[in-house]
MOPAC internal coordinates of N, CA, C and O (Angstrom, degrees):
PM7 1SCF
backbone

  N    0.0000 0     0.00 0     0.00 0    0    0    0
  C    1.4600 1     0.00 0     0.00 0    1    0    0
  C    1.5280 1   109.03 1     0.00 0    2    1    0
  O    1.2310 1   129.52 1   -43.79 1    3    2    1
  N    1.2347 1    99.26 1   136.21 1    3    2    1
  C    1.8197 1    94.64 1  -175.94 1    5    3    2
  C    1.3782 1   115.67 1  -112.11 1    6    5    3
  O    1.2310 1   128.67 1   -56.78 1    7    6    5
  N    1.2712 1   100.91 1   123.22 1    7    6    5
  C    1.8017 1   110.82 1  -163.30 1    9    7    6
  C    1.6492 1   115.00 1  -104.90 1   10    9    7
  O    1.2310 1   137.82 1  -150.99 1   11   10    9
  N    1.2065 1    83.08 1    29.01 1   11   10    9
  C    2.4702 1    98.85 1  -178.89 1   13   11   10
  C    0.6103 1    94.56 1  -142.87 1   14   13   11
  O    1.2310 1   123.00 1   -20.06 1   15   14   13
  N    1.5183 1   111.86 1   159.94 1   15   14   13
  C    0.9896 1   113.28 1   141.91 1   17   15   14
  C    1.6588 1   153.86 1   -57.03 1   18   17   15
  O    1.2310 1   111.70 1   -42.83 1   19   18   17
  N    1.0395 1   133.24 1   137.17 1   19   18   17
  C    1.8835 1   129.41 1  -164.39 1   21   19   18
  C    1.5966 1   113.60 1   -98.28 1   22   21   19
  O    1.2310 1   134.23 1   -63.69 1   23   22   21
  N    1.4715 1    90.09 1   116.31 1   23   22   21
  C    1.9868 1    91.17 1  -164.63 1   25   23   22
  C    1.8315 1    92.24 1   -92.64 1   26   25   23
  O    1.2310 1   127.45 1   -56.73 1   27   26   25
  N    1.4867 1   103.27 1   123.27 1   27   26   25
  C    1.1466 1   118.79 1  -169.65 1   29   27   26
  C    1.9052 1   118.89 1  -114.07 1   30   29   27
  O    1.2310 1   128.56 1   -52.66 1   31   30   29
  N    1.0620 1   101.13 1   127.34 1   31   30   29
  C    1.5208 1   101.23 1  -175.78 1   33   31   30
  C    1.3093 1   101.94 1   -95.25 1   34   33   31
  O    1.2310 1   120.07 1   -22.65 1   35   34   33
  N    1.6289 1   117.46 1   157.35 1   35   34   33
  C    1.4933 1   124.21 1   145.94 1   37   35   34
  C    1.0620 1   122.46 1     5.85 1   38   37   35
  O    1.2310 1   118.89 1   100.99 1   39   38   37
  N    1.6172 1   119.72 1   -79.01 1   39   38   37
  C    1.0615 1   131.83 1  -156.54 1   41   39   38
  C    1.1748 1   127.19 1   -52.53 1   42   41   39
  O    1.2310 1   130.06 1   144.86 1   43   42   41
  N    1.8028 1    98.20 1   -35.14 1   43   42   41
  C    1.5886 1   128.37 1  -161.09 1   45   43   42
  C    1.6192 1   100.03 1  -108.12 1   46   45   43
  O    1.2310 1   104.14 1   153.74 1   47   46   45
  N    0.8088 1   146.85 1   -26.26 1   47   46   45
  C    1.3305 1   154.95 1   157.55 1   49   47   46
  C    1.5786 1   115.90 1     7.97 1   50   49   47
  O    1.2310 1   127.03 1    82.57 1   51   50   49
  N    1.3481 1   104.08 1   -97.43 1   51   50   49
  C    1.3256 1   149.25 1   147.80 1   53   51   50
  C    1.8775 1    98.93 1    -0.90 1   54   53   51
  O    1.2310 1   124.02 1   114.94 1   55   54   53
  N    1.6887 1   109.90 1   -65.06 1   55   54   53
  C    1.4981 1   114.34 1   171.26 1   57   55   54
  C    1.1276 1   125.00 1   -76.01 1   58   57   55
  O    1.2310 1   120.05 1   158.33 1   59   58   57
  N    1.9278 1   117.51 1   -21.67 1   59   58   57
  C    1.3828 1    97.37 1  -177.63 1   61   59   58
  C    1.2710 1   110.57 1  -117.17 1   62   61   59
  O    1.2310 1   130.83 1  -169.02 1   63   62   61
  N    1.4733 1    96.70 1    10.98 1   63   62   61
  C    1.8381 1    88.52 1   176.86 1   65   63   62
  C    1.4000 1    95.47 1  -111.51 1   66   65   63
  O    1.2310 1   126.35 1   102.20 1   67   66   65
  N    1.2308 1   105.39 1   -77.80 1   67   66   65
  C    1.7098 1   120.02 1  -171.25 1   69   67   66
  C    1.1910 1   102.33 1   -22.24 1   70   69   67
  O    1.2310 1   115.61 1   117.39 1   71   70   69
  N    1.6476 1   125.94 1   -62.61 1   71   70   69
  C    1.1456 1   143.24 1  -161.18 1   73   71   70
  C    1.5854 1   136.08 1   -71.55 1   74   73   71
  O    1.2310 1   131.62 1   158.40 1   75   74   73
  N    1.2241 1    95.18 1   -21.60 1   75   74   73
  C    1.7096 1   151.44 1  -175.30 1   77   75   74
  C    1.5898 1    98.84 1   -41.59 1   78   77   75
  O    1.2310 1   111.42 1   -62.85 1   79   78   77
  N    1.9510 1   133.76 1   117.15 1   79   78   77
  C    1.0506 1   117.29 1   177.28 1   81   79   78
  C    1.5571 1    99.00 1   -82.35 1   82   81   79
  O    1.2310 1   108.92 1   161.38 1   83   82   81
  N    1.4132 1   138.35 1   -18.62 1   83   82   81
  C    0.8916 1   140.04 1  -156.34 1   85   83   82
  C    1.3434 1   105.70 1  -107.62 1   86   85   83
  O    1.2310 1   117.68 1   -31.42 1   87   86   85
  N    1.6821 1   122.02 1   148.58 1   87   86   85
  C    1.7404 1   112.45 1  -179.48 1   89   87   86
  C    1.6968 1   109.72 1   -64.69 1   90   89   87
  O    1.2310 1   129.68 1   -14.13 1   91   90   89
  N    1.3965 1    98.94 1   165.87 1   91   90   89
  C    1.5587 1    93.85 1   170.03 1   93   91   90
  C    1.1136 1    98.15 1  -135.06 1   94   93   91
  O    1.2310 1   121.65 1    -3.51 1   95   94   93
  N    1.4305 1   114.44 1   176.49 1   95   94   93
  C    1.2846 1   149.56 1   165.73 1   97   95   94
  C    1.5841 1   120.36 1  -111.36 1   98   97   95
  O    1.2310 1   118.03 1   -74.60 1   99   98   97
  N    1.1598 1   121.36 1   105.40 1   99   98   97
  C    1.4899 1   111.60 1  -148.90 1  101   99   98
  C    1.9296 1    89.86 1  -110.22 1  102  101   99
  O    1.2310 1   114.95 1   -59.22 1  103  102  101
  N    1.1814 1   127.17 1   120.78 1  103  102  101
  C    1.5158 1   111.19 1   178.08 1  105  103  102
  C    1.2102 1    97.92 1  -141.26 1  106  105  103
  O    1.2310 1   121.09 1   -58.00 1  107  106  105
  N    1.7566 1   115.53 1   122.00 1  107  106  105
  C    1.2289 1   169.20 1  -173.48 1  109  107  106
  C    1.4095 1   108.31 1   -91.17 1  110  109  107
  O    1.2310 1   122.42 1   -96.82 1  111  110  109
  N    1.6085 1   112.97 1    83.18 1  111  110  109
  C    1.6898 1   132.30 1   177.59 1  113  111  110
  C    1.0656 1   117.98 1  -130.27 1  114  113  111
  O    1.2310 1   125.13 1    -3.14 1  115  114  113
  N    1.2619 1   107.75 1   176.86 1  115  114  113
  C    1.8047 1   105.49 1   177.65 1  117  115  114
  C    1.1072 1    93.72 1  -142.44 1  118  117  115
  O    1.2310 1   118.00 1     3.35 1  119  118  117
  N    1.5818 1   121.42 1  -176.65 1  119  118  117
  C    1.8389 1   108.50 1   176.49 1  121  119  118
  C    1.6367 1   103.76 1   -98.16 1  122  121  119
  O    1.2310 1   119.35 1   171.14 1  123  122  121
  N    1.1305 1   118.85 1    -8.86 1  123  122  121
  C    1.9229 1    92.26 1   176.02 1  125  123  122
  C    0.8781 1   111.06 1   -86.85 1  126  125  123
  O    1.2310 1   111.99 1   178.75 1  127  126  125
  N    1.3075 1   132.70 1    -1.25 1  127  126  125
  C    1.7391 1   132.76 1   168.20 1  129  127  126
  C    1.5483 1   113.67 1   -67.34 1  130  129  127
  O    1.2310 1   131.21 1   -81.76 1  131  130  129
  N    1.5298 1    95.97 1    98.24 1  131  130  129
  C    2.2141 1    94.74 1   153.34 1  133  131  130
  C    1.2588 1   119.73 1   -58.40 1  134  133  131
  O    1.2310 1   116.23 1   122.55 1  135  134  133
  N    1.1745 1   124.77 1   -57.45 1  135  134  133
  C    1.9949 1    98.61 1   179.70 1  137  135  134
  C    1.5958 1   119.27 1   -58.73 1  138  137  135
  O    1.2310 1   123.89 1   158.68 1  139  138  137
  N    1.6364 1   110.14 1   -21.32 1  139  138  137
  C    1.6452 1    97.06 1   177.83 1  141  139  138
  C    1.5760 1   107.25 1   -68.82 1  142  141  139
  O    1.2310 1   124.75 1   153.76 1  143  142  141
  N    1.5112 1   108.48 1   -26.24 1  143  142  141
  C    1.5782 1   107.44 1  -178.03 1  145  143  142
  C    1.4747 1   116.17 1   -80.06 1  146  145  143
  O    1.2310 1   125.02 1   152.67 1  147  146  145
  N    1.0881 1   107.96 1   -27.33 1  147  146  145
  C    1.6317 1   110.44 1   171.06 1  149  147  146
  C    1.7311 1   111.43 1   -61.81 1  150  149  147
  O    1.2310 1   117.12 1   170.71 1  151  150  149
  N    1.6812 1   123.08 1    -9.29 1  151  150  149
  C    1.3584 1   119.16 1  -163.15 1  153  151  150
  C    1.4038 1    92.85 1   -97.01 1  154  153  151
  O    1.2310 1   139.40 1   137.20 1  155  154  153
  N    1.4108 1    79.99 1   -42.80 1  155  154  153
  C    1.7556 1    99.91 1  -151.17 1  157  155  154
  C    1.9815 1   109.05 1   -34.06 1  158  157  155
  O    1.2310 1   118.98 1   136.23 1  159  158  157
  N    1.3935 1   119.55 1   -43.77 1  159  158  157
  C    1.5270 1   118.40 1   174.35 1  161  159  158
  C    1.3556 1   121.62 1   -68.25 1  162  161  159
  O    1.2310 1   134.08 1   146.08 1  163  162  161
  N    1.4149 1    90.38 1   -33.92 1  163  162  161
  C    2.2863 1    92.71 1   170.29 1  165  163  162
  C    1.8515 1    98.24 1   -59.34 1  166  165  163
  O    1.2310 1   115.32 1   121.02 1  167  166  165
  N    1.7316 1   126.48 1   -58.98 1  167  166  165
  C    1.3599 1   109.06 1  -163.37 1  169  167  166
  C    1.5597 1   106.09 1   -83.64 1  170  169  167
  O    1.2310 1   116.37 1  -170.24 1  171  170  169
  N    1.6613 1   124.50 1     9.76 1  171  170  169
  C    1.3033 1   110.56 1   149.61 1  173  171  170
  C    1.5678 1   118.70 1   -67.33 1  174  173  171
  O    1.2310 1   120.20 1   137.87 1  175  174  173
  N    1.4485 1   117.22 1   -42.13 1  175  174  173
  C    1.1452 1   111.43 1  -164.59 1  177  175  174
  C    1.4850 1    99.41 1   -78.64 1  178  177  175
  O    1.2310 1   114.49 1   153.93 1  179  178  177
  N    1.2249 1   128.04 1   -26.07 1  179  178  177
  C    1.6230 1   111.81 1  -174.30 1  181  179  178
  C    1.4544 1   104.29 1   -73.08 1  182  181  179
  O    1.2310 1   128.50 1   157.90 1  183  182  181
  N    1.6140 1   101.24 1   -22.10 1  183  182  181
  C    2.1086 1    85.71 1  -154.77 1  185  183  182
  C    1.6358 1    79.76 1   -73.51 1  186  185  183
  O    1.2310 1   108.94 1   174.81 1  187  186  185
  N    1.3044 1   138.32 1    -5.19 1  187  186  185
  C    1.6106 1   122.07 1  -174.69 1  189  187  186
  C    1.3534 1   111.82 1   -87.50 1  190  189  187
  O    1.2310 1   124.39 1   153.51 1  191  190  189
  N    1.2403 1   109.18 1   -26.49 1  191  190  189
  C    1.7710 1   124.34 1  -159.94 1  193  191  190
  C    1.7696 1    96.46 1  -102.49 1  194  193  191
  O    1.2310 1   115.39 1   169.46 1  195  194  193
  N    1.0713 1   126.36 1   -10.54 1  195  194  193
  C    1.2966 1   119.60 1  -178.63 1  197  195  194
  C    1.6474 1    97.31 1  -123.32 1  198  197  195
  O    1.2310 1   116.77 1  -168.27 1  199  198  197
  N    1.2270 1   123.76 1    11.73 1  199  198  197
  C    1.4497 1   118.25 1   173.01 1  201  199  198
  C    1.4543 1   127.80 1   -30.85 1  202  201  199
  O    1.2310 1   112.79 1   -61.92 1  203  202  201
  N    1.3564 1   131.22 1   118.08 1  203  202  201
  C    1.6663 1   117.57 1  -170.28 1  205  203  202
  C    1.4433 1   117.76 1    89.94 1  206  205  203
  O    1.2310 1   124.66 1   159.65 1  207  206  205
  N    1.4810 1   108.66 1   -20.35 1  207  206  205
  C    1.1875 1   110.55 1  -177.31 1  209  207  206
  C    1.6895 1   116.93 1  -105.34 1  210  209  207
  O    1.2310 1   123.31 1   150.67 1  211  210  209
  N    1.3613 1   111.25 1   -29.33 1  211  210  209
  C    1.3847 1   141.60 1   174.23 1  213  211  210
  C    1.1604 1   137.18 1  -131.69 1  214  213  211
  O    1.2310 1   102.24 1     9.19 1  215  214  213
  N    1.0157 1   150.09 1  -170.81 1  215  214  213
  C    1.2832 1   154.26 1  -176.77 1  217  215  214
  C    1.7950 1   111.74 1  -151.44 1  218  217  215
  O    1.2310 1   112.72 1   -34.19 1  219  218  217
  N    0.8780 1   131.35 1   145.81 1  219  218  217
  C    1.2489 1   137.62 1   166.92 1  221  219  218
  C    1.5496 1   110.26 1  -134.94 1  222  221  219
  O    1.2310 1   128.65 1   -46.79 1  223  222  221
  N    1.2333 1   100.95 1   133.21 1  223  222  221
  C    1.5130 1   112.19 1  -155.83 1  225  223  222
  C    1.8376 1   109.78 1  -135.80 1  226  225  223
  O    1.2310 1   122.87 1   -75.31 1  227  226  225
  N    1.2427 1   112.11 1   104.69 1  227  226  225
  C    1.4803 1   111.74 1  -171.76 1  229  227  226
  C    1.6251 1   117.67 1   -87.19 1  230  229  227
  O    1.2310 1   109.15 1   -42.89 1  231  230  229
  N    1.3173 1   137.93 1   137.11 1  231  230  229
  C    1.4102 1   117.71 1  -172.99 1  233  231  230
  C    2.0174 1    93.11 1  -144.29 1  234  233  231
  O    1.2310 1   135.41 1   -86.25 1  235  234  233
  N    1.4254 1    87.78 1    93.75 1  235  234  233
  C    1.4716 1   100.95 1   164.08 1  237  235  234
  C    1.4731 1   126.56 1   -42.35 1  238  237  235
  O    1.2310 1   115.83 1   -96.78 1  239  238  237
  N    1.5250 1   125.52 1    83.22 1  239  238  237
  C    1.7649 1   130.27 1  -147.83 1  241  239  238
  C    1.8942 1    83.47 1   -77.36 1  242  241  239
  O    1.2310 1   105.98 1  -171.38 1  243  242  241
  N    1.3572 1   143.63 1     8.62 1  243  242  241
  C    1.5612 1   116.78 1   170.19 1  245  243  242
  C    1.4012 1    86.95 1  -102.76 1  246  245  243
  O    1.2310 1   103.26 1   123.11 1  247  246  245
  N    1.3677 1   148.37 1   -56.89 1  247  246  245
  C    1.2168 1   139.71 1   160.12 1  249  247  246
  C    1.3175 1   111.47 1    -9.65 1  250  249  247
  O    1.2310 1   128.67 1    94.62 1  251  250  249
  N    1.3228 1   100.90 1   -85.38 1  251  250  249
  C    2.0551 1   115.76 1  -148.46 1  253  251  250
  C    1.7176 1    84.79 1  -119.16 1  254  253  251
  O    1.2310 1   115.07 1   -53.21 1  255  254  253
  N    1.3251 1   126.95 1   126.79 1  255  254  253
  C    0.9360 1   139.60 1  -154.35 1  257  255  254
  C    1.7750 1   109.96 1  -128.41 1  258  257  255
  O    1.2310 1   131.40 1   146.43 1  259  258  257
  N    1.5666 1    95.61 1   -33.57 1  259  258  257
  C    1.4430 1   116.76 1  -151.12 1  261  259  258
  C    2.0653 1    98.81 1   -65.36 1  262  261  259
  O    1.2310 1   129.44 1   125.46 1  263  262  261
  N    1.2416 1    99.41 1   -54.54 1  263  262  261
  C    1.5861 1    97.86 1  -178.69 1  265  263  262
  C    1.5865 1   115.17 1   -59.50 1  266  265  263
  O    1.2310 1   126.64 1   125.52 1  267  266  265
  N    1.5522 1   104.83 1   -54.48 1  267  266  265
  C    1.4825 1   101.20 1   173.03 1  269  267  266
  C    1.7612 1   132.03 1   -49.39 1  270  269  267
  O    1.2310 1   141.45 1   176.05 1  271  270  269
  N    1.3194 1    75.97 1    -3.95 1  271  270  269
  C    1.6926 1    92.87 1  -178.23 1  273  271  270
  C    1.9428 1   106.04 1   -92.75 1  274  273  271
  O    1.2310 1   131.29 1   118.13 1  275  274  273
  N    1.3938 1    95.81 1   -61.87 1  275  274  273
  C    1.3682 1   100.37 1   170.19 1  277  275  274
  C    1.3640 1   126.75 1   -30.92 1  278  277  275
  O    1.2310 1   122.66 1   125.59 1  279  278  277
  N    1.8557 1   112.50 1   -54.41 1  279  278  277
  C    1.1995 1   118.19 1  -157.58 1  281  279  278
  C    1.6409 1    90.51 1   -93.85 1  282  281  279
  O    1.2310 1   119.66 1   175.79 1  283  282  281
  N    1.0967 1   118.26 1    -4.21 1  283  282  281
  C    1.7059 1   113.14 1   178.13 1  285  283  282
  C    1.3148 1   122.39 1    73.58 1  286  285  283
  O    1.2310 1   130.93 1  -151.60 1  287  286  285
  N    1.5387 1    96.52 1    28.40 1  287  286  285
  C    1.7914 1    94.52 1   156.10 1  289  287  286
  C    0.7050 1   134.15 1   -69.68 1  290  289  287
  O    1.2310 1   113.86 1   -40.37 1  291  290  289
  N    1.6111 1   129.23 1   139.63 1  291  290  289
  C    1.5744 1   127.11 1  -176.73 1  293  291  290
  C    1.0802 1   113.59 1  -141.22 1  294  293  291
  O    1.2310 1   108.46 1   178.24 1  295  294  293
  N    2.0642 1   139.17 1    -1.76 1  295  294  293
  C    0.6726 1   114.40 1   127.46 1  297  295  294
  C    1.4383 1   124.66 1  -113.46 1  298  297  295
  O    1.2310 1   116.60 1     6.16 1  299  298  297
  N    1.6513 1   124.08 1  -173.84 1  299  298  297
  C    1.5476 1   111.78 1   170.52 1  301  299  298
  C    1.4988 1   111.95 1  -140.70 1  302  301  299
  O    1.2310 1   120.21 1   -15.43 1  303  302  301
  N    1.1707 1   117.20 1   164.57 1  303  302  301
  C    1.3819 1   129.14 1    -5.30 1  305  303  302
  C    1.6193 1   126.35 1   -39.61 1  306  305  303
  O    1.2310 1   104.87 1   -32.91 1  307  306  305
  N    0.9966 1   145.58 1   147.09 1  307  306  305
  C    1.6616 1   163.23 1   153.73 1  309  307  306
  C    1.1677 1   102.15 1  -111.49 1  310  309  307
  O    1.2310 1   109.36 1   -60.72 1  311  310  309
  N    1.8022 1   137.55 1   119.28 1  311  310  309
  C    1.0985 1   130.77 1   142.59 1  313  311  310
  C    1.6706 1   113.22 1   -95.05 1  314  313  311
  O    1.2310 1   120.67 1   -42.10 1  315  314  313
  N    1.2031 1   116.33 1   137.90 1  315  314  313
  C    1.7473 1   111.50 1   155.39 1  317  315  314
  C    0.8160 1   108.06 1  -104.57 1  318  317  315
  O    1.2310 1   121.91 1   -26.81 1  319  318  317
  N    1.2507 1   113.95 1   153.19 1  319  318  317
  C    1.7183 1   139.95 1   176.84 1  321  319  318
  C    1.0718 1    94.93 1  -107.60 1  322  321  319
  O    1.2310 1   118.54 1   -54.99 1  323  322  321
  N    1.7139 1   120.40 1   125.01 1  323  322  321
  C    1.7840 1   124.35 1  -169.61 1  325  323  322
  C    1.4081 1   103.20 1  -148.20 1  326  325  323
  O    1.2310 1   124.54 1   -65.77 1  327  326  325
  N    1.4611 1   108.90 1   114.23 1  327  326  325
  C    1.2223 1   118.84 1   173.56 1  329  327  326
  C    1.1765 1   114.64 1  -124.42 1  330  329  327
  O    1.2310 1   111.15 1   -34.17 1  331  330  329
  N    1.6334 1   134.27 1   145.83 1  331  330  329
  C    1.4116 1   128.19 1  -162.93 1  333  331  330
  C    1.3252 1   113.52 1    33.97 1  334  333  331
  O    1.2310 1   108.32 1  -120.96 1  335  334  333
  N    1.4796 1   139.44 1    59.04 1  335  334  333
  C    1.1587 1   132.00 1  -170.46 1  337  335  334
  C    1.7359 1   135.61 1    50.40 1  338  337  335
  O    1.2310 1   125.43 1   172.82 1  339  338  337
  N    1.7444 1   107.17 1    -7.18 1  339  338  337
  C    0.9047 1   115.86 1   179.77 1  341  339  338
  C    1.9572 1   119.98 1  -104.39 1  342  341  339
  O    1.2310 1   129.00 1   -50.63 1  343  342  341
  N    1.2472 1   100.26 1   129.37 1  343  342  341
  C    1.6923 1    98.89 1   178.74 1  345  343  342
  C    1.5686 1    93.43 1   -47.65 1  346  345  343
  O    1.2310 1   116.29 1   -22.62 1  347  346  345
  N    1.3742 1   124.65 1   157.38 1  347  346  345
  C    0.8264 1   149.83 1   148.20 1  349  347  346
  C    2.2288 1   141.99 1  -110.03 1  350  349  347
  O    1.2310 1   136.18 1   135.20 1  351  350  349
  N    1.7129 1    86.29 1   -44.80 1  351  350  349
  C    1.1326 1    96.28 1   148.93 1  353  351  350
  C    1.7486 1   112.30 1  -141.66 1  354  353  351
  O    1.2310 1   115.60 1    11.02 1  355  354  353
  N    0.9425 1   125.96 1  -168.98 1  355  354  353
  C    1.8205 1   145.63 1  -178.46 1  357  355  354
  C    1.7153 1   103.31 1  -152.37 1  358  357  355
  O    1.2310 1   130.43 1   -38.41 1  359  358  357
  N    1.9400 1    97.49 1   141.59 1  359  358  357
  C    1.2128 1    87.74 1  -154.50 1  361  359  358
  C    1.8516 1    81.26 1  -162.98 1  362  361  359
  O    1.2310 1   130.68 1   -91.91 1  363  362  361
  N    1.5443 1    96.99 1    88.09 1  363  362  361
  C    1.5189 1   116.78 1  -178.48 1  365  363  362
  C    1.4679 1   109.90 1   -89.79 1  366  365  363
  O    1.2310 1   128.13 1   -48.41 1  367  366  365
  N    1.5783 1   101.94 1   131.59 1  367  366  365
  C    1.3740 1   118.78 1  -170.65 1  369  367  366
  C    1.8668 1   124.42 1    61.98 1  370  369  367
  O    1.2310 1   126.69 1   -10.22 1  371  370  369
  N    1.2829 1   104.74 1   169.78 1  371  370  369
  C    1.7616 1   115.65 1  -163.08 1  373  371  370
  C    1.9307 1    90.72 1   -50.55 1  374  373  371
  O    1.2310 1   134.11 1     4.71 1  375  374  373
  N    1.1192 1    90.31 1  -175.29 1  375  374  373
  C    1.6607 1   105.00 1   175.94 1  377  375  374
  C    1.5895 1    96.96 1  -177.93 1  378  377  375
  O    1.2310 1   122.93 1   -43.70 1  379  378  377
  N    1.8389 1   111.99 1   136.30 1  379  378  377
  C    1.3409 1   103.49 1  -167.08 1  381  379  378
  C    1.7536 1    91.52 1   -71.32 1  382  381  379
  O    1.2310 1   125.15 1    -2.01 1  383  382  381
  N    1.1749 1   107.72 1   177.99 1  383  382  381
  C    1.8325 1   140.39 1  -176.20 1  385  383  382
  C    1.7820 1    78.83 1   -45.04 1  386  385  383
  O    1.2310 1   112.62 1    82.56 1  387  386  385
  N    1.1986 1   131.54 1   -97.44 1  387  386  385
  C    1.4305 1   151.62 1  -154.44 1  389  387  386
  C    1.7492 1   118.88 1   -37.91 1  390  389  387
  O    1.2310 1   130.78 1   154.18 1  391  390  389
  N    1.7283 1    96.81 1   -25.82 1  391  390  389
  C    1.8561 1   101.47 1   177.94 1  393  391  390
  C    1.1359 1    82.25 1  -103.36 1  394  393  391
  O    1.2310 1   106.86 1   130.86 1  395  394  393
  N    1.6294 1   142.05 1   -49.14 1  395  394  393
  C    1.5406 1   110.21 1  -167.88 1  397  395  394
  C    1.4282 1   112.36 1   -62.61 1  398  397  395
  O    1.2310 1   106.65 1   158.46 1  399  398  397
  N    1.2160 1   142.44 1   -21.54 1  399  398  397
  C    1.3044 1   148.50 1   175.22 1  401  399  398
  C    1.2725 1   120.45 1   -41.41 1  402  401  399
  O    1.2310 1   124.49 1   123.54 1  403  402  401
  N    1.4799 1   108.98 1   -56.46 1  403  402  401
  C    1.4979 1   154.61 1  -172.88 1  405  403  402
  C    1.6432 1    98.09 1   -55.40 1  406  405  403
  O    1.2310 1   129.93 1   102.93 1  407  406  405
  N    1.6004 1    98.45 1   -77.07 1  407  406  405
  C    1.9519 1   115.72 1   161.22 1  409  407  406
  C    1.5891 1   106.66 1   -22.71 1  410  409  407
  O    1.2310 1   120.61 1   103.82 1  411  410  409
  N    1.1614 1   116.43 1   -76.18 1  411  410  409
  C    1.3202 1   140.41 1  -168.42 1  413  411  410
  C    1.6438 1   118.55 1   -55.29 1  414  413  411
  O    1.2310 1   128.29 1   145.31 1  415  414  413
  N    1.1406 1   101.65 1   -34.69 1  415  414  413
  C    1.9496 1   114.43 1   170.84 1  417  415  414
  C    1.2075 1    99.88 1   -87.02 1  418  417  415
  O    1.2310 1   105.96 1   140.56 1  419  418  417
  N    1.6217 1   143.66 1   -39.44 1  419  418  417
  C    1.1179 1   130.78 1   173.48 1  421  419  418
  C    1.5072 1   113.22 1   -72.68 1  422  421  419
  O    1.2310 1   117.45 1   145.48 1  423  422  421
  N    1.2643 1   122.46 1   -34.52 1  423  422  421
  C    1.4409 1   109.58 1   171.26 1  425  423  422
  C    1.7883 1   126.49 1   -49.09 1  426  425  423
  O    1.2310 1   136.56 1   128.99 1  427  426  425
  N    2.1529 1    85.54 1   -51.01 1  427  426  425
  C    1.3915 1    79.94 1  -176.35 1  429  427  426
  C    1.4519 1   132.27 1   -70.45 1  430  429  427
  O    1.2310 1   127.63 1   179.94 1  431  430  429
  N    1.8724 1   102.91 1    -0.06 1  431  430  429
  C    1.5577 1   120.57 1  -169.03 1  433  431  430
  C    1.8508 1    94.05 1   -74.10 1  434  433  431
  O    1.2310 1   133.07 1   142.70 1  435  434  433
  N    1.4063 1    92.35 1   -37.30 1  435  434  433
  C    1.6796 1    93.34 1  -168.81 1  437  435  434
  C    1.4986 1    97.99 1   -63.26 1  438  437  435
  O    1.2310 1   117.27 1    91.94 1  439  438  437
  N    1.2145 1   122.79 1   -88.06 1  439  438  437
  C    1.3905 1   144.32 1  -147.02 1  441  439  438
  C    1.9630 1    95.29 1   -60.50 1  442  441  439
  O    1.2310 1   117.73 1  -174.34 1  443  442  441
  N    1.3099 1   121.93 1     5.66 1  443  442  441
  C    1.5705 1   113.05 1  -177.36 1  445  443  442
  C    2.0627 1    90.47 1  -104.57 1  446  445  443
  O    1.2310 1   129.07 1   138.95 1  447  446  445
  N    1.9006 1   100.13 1   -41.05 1  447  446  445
  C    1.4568 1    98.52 1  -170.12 1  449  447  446
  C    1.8774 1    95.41 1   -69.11 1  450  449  447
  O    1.2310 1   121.13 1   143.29 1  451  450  449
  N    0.9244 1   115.44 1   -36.71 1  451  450  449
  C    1.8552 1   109.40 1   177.45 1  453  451  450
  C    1.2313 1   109.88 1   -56.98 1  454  453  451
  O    1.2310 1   116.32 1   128.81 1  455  454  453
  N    1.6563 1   124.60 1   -51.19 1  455  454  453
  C    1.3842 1   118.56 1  -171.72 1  457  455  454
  C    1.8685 1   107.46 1   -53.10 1  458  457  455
  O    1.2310 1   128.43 1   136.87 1  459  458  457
  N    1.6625 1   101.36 1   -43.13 1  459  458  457
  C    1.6325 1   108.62 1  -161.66 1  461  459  458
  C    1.8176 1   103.02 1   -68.63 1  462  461  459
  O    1.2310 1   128.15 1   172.08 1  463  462  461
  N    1.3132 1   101.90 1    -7.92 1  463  462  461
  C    1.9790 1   109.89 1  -172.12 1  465  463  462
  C    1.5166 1    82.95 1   -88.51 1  466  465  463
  O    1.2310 1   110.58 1   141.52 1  467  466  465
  N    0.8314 1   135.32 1   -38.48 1  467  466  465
  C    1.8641 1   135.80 1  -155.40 1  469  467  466
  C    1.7540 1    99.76 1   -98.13 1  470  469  467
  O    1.2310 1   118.74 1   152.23 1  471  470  469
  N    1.3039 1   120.01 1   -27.77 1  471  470  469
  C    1.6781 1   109.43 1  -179.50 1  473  471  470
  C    1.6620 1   106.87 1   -83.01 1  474  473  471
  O    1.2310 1   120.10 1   180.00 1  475  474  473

């Protein structure tokens, strides 16, 4: 069970998100960014507190460039909300601990009532 967040390159993308049985949280930072660092301890504590249930997935955009490009981020932080390979929500710039929470319970409200339409 993975209780961090998972710093994900390009390469790997594709398998651990797209591919992903579990939702993710995909967040698109770099390190000279202050609001990505202001997030960065809220999606430590969720990727621990939602362990098994989610994934949180970090993708350094000066590193690995290629997805943030795809999905057309331009600024960051960018989180996606990705379930079955599909965005679900987008979620530009910091957000204190309490609205990303909010984001995050409604995602998983969605993507649990979709799974229960599909079993």
């Amino acid at each position: 069970m993975i209780k961090e967040p998972v710093h994900v390159t390009d390469a790997a993308f594709e398998k651990t998100v797209l591919q992903s049985n579990l939702p993710v949280i995909v967040d698109f930072w770099a390190p000279w960014c202050g609001p990505c660092r202001m997030v960065a301890p809220i999606l430590d504590k969720i990727a621990a507190e939602y362990a098994g249930k989610l994934i949180v997935a970090k993708v350094n955009t000066d590193e690995n460039p290629e997805w943030a490009m795809r999905y057309g981020v331009q600024g960051i932080p960018t989180m996606l909300f990705v379930a079955n390979g599909k965005v679900v929500h987008r979620q530009v710039g910091a957000l204190p601990e309490g609205m990303l929470r909010e984001i995050l319970d409604q995602f998983l409200e969605v993507v649990q009532s979709a799974s229960a339409k599909n079993n």
